[in-house]
C-alpha positions in Angstrom: -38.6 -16.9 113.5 -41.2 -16.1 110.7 -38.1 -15.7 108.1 -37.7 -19.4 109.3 -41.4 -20.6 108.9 -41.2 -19.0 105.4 -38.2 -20.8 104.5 -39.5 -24.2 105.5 -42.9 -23.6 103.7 -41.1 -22.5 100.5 -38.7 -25.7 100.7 -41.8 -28.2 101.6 -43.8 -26.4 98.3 -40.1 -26.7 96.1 -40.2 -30.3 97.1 -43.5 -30.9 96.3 -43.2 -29.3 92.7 -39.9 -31.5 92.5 -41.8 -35.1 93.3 -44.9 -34.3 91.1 -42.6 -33.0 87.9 -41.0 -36.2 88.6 -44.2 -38.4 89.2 -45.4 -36.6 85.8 -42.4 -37.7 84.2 -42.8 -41.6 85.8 -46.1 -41.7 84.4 -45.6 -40.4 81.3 -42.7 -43.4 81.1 -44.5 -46.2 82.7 -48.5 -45.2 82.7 -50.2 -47.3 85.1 -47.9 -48.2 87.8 -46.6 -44.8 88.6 -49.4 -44.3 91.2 -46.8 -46.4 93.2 -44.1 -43.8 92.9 -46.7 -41.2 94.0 -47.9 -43.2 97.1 -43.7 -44.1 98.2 -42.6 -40.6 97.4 -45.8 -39.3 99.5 -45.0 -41.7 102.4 -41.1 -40.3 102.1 -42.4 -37.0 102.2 -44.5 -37.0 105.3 -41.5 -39.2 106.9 -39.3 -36.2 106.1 -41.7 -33.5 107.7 
Protein backbone atom coordinates (compact mmCIF):
# COMPACT_ATOMS: atom_id res chain seq x y z
CA UNK A 1 0.00 0.00 0.00
CA UNK A 2 2.55 2.84 1.01
CA UNK A 3 5.05 1.27 -1.87
CA UNK A 4 1.97 2.22 -4.00
CA UNK A 5 1.37 5.87 -2.62
CA UNK A 6 5.06 6.42 -3.24
CA UNK A 7 4.91 5.29 -6.73
CA UNK A 8 1.98 7.55 -7.62
CA UNK A 9 3.58 10.56 -5.90
CA UNK A 10 6.94 9.99 -7.65
CA UNK A 11 5.05 9.63 -11.18
CA UNK A 12 2.61 12.83 -10.49
CA UNK A 13 6.25 14.86 -9.50
CA UNK A 14 8.02 13.01 -12.89
CA UNK A 15 5.09 14.42 -14.84
CA UNK A 16 5.12 17.60 -13.47
CA UNK A 17 9.00 18.09 -14.10
CA UNK A 18 8.10 16.71 -17.73
CA UNK A 19 5.11 19.55 -18.53
CA UNK A 20 7.21 22.46 -16.98
CA UNK A 21 10.71 21.35 -18.96
CA UNK A 22 8.30 21.34 -21.84
CA UNK A 23 6.30 24.63 -20.93
CA UNK A 24 10.09 26.08 -20.50
CA UNK A 25 10.86 24.95 -23.83
CA UNK A 26 7.29 26.45 -25.35
CA UNK A 27 8.07 29.69 -23.96
CA UNK A 28 11.38 29.91 -24.83
CA UNK A 29 9.97 29.18 -28.70
CA UNK A 30 6.87 31.23 -28.60
CA UNK A 31 7.25 33.84 -25.44
CA UNK A 32 4.01 35.27 -24.71
CA UNK A 33 1.42 32.81 -25.57
CA UNK A 34 2.89 29.81 -23.83
CA UNK A 35 0.92 30.63 -20.60
CA UNK A 36 -1.80 28.80 -22.77
CA UNK A 37 0.15 25.58 -22.90
CA UNK A 38 0.70 25.95 -19.15
CA UNK A 39 -3.08 26.55 -18.30
CA UNK A 40 -4.24 23.29 -21.04
CA UNK A 41 -1.44 21.06 -19.77
CA UNK A 42 -2.60 22.03 -16.10
CA UNK A 43 -6.22 21.41 -16.88
CA UNK A 44 -4.97 17.82 -18.46
CA UNK A 45 -3.14 17.16 -15.50
CA UNK A 46 -5.80 17.53 -12.91
CA UNK A 47 -8.13 15.64 -15.53
CA UNK A 48 -5.61 12.85 -15.25
CA UNK A 49 -5.42 12.73 -11.34
Amino acid sequence: MVRWLLLIISTKQWILMKICKIDAMKREMEGEGAWRHKTLAELKLQMML
